[in-house]
N, C-alpha and C positions, 0 to 999 in steps of 0.2 A: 402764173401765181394768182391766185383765188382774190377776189373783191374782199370778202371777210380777213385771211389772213393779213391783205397792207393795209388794210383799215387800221386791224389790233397793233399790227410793227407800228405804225403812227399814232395812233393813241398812247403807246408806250414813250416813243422818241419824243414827242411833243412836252411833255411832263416834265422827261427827265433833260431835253435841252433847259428847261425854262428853271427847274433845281439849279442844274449848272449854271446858270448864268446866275441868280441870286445869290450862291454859295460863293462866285469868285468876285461877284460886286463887294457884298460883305467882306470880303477878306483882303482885298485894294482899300476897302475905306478903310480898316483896323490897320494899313502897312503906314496909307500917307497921312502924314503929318497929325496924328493921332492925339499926340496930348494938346493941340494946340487948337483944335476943336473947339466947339462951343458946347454947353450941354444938351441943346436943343438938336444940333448937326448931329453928335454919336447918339443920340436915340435913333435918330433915322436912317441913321447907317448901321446901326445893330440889327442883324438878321431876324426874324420873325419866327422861332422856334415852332410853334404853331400852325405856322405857315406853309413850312419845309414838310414837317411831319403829315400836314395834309397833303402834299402833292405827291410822297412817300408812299403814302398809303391808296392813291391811286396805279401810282407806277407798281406795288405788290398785285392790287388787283388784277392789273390788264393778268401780270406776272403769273396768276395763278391758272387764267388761260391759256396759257404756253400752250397745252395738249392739241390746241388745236390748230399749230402751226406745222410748218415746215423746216427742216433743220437749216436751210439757209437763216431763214426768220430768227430761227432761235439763237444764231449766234451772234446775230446782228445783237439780239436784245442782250446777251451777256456781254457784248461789247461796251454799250452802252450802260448797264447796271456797275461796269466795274470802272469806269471813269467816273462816276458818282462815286462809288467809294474812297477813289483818288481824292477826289476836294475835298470828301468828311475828314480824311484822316487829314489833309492838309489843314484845315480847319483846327483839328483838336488839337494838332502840334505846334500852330500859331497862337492858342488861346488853350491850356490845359480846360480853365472854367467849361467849354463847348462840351466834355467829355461827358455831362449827365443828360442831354439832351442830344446828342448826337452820337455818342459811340454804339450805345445801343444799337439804333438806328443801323451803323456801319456794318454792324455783326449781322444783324438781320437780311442785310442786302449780300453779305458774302455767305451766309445760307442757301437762300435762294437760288445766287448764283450756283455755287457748286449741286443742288440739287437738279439744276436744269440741264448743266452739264452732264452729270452722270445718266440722265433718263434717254432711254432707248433709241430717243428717235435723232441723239446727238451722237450714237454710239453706232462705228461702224458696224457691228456685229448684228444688227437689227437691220443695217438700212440697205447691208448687200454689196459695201464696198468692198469685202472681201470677195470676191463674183469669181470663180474660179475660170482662167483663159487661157489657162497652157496646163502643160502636166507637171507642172511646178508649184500651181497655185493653190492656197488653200481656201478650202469651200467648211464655212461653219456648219452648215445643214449636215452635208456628209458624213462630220466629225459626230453631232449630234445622233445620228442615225446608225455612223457605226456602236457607237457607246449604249444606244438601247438593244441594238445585236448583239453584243456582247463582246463586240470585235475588238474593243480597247482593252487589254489589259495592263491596268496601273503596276498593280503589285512584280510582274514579268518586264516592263519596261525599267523599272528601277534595277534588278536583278543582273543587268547589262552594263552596268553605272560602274564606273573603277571609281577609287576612295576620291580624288581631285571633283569630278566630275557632279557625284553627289554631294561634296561639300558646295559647291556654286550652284548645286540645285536647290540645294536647302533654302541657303540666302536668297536665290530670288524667289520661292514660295514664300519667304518670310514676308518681302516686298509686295506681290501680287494679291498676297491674301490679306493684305491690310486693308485692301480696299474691298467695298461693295458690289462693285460692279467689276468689271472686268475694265482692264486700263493695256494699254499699247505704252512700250518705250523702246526706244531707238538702239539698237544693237550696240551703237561705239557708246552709249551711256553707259550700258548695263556692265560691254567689258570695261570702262575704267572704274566704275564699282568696284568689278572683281580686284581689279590689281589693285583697289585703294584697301582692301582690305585684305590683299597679300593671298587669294587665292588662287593668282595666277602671274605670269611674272610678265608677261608682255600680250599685246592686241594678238598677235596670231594663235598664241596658244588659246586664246577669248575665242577667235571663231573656230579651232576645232571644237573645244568645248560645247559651245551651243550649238555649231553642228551636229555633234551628237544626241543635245535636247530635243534636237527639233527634227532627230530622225526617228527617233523613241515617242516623241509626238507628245511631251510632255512639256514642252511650250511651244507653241503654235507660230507661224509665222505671218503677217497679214496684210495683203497686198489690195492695190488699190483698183485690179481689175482689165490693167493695160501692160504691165508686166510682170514676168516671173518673180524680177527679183523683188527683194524684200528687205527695209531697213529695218521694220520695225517688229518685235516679237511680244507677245501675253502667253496668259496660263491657260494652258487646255479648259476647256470648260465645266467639267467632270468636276475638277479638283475643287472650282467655286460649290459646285453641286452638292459636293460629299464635303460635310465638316471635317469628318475622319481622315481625309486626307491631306487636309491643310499644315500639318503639323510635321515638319521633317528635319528629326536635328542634323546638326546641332544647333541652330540657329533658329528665333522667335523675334518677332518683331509685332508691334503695335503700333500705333498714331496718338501722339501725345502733341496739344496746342498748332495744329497743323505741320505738324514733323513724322515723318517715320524714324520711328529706331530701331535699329537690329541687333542683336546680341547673340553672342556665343552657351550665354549658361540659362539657368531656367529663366521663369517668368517674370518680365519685369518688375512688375507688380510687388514682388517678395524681395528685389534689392535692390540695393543704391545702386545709382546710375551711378557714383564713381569707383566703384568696383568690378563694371565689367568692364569684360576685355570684348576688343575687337567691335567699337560702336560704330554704325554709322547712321547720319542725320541727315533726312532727304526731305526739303521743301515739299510738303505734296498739294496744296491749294493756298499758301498766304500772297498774295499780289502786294500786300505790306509788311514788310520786315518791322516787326517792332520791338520795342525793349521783353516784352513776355518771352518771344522765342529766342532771343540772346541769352535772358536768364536761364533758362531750360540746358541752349547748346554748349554754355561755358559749365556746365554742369557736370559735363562729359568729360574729365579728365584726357579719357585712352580715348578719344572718336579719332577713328583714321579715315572715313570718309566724310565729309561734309558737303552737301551740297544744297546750297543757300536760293541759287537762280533755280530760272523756270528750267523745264526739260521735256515737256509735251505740247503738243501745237497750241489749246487752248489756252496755255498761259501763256506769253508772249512775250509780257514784260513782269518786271517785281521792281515797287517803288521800294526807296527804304530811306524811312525818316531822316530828315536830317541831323539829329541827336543820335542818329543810332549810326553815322557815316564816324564820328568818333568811335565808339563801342566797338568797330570793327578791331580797331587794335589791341583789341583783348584777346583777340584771335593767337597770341604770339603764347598765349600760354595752353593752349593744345598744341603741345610738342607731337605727340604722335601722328597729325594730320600727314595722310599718303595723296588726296586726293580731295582738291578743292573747286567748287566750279560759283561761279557769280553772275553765271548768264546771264543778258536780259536784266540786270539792275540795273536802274536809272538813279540816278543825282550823285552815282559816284565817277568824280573830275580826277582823283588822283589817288593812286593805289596805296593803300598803309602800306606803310614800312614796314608794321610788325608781319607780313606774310611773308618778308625775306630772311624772317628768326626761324621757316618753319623747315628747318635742316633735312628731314624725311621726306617733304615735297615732291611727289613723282610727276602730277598732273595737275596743271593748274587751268579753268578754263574761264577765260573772259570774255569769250565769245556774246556780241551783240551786248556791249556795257557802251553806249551811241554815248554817253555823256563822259567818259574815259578821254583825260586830251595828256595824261601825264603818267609816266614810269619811271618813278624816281630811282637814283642810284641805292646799287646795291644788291642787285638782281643775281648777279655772280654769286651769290652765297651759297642758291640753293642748285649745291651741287649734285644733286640725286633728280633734278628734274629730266624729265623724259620728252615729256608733253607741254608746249606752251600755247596757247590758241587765244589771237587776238583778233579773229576777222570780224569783219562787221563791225569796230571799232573806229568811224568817219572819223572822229574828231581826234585821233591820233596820226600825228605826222612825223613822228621819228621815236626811233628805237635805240636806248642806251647800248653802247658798246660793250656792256659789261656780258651782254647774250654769250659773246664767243668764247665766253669763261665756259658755258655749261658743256661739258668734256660730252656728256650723258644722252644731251638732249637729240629726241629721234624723229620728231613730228614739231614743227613750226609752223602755226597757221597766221596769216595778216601781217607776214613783214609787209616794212612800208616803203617803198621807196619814192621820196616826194624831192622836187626842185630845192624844197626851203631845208631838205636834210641833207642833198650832195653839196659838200664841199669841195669837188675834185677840180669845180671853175670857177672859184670866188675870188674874185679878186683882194676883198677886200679884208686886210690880217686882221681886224677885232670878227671880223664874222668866221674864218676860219678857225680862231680860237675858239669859239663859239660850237661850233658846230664839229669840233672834233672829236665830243663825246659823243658823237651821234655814229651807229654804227650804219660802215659801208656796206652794199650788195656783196662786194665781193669779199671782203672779209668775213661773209657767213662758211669760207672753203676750210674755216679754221675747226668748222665742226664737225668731226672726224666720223660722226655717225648719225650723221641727217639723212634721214630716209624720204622725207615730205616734206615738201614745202609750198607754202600758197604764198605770194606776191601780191601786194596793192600798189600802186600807180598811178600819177598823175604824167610821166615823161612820155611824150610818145616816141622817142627814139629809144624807149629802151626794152630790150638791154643793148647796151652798147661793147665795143669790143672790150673794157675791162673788167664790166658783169660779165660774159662769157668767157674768160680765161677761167674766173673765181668762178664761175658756175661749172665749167670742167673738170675742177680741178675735188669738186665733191662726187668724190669716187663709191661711197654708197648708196646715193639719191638715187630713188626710183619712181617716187613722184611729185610733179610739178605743175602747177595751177598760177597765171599770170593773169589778172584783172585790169584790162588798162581802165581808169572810173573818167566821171565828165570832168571836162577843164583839166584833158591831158594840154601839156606844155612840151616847147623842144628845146634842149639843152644846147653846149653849144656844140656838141660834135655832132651836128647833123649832119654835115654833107656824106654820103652815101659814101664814095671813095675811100672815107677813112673808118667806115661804120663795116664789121663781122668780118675782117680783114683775117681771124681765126675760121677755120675752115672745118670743125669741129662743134661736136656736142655729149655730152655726159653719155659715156658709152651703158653705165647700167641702168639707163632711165627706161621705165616700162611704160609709164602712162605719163600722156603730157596735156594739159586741158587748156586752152586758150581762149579769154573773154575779150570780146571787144574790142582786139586785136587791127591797131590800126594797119590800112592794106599794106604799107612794103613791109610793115615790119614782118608781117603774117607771109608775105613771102620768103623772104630771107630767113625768116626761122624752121619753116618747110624745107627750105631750098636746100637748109644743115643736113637737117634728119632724113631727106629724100636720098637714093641711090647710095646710101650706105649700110651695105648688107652685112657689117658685122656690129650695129646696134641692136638692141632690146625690145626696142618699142614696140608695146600690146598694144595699147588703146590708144588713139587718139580723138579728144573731144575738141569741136570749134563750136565756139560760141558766141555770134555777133561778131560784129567789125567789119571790116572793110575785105575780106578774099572775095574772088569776084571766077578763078581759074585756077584746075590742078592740068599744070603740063605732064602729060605720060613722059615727056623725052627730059623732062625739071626734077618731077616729084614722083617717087618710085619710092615706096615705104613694102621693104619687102617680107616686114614680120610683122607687120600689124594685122591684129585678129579683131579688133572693136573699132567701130567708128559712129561718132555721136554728131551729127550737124543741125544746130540749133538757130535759128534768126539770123539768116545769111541771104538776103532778098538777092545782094548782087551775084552769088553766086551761079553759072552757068554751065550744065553739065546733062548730059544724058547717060544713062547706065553704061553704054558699050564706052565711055572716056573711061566713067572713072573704074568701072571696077577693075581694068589690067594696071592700076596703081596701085592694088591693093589685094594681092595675088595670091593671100593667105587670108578674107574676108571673112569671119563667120557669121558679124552679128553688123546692122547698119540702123543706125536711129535716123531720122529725118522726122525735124517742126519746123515751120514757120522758110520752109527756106521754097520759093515758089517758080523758081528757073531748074529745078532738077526734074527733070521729065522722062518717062518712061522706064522708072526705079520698081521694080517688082516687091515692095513695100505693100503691106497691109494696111486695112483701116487708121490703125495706129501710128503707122511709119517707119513700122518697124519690117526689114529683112534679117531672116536667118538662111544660111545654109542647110537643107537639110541631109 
């Protein structure tokens, strides 16, 4: 990294620590003991308007430099630019008065921001992360080059489109083209879009669907350089290119107060938002949820998608006022919502009630809401739910029992299963009362069409033999993700003797991914799925923990075609062990694991058969 660029990062960070720390001084003196001040004391503890704006208007400066950074630099500095916006707005909503002197201000920094985001040198499409490394991958140049040959044709790739098809084309040109520049979203976003607005009826029909966009090359897929596959998909580049193309009914969409809307009939612009049909409202840059875009989305009568959190890398998180954690339960009156996501909000501790009015609910996603410690009763309601995704939710440690009401539900992400939620060893009767509303592991076997499920963990004995009957006993699981986290505990049936006594495991499970996986348990759960050759299992990923040995005469997994081994230092293995375990191998990932010696892997880690 260049002398000039850390100079500029430091000249930037320096400013805007020293903002931050005056702006959270000021707002400690205005919490403690306020009226009881003297008049002299709240002068000197009232912020310096003046003050602030000058170190503002150096932090724009550096800011206007950006060009001559490096895209590490520059995300460092939107890191920093948008934790400053965090304490103004905290600010203005501890004192409305701050809002003529500092709102402004707020607006102007989340300007910025997003304009530094969007310029080139943040954007993979310039910087060559799309680098084409297998014959899978896509190369933008190429795409560029054929479309000035003439090699792309738009109008004959639509021609191929059945009516399903080009309806989900529409809508996501509606999305793509709202923006400036060209934007990346993550496949499983895009199809619970689709199904939240009832263009498609489940995920798999989603990836035929886009499969077929992205073989018609009418949205692109864009990888990171190191392998084929790809989560994430944008719009040909052409279609930015050509206005004339941008427009595909039935469906128009625009960006109003940092929201996308899409609609079914003409231009917004010419009707009331509560007369279309088929709305949906998609977060695209607010990092603060404020009362402006509540007024806007409660506006929407019919919206059947809404989605509030973040959903691309750069956003992260989304604060949302504490005035506006109330507001949320006006949510109860968009009855049409299919499809709700709150990713990434922070200061919401406990979910409104009113999302359990929203009877249509197919997908709800709370993924990464770290300030989430409550799910209140009443969850059973929404009997149409499909999808529930709670991972990356630390500060929740038990899950209402009302879950195994959902008849529907097909994808469970972040159960929890902690010490302070089994009651199966408490001795003590007010704590089993207690915690009998808390739903068990194994009574998830009540849900007749769970397809997926991820596990959170603090036990290290588990799962234990009566998680594995209930884990059996879910005869359409196919796949399954256990995360043992720090400050695993062991419950009391540890002694080994009485532990996997069941000699079995879920015969349709196809992929089984295992984190941090303390060593016996990591054996004994191998030792299940080893040498029984009339299970399922495709893939298997180990990641972390404690395996250290695959016994050829132990562990014989004779249908696996995928194996992912991630930060496994103890692991010990040379290619002639393992691959006669794995007899059906096509594809082998290997990071970080540094005792596996003489593995015909690539730079990357990666083996294919070819």
């Amino acid at each position: 990294m260049s002398s000039i660029n850390s100079s500029h990062l430091s000249v930037l960070v320096n400013p805007g620590s020293t903002l931050a720390a005056l702006l959270r001084k000021g707002k400690q003196c205005k919490a403690v003991n306020w009226k009881k001040r003297t008049t002299m004391e709240k002068q000197e503890s009232v912020i310096d308007p003046a003050k602030v704006k000058g170190e503002i208007k150096q932090i724009l400066e550096e800011f206007n430099k950006a060009e001559r950074l490096d895209s590490l630099e520059k995300k460092g500095m939107v890191k920093v630019l948008q934790k400053i916006e965090v304490v103004f707005r905290e600010i203005i909503g501890d004192d409305p008065s701050t809002e003529e002197h500092y709102g402004k201000l707020a607006d102007e920094i989340h300007e910025k921001v997003n304009d530094l985001m969007n310029s080139p040198k943040l954007s993979p499409y310039a910087t060559g992360a799309a680098a084409s490394s297998s014959k899978d991958d896509f190369s933008w140049n190429q795409v560029r080059e054929r479309e000035d040959q003439g090699a792309f044709d738009f109008e004959s790739a639509l021609k191929v489109l059945d009516y399903k098809e080009l309806r989900c084309l529409s809508f996501c040109f509606s999305f793509f083209c709202s923006f400036s520049t060209p934007v990346e979203v993550n496949k499983r976003e895009l199809i619970h879009w689709l199904i939240g607005m009832d263009l498609i009826d489940e995920p798999l029909e989603g990836q035929q669907v886009l499969a077929k966009l992205v073989a018609e090359e009418v949205l692109c897929p864009v990888t990171n350089g190191e392998t084929a596959q790809s989560s994430r998909l944008t719009i040909h580049p052409s279609v930015l290119a050509n206005p004339s193309r941008r427009r595909l009914d039935p469906y128009e969409g625009m960006q109003i107060d940092r929201l996308f809307i899409s609609s079914i009939l003409g231009p917004l612009r010419r009707i009331s938002l509560q007369t279309v049909d088929r709305l949906a409202a998609i977060n695209t840059s607010a990092y603060t949820l404020n009362a402006k875009i509540f007024d806007r989305l409660f506006k929407m009568k019919k919206a059947k998608v809404v989605h509030l959190g973040s959903w691309h890398p750069d956003m992260d998180y989304v604060v949302v006022e504490d005035i506006i954690i109330k507001v949320l339960n006006e949510l109860k009156n968009l009855k049409e919502i299919r499809f709700l996501s709150l990713q990434g909000i922070s200061r919401l501790q406990v979910l409104p009630n009113s999302i359990y009015s929203l009877s249509k609910l197919k997908i709800l996603d709370l993924r990464a809401c770290q300030d989430l410690a409550d799910l209140p009763k009443g969850i059973e309601s929404l009997q149409q739910l499909t999808h529930l995704d709670l991972s990356q939710c630390y500060e929740l440690h038990n899950i209402p029992k009302g879950i195994t009401s959902l008849v529907n539900l097909t994808v469970l992400k972040g159960f929890v299963v902690d010490p302070d939620s089994d009651h199966s060893h408490t001795r003590f009767r007010k704590y089993k009362k207690r915690l009998a509303a808390n739903c068990q592991f194994s009574e998830l076997s009540k849900l007749g069409k769970l397809a997926k499920l991820t596990v959170r963990t603090r036990m290290a004995n588990f799962p234990a033999t009566h998680d594995l009957e209930g884990l059996c006993e879910m005869q359409e699981l196919k796949k399954l993700r256990i995360t043992w986290v720090c400050g695993t505990t062991t419950s009391q049936e540890a002694d080994p003797s009485k532990v996997y006594t069941l000699r079995r495991f879920p015969l349709a499970l196809q992929k089984l991914d295992l984190r941090a996986t303390p060593e016996a348990i990591a054996s004994r759960l191998l030792g299940l799925i080893g040498n029984r050759s009339h299970n399922q299992l495709k893939k298997l990923y180990i990641r972390g923990g404690g395996l250290w040995k695959l016994d050829l005469q132990k562990y014989c997994f004779p249908n696996v075609e995928v194996v992912r081994l991630r930060f496994l230092p103890k692991l010990h293995m040379n290619w002639y062990e393992f691959k006669p375990c794995f007899p059906k191998l096509t594809r082998l990932e290997i990071f970080r694991c540094p005792h596996l010696i003489f593995f015909p892997c690539d730079v990357n880690g990666i083996w294919e058969e070819q």
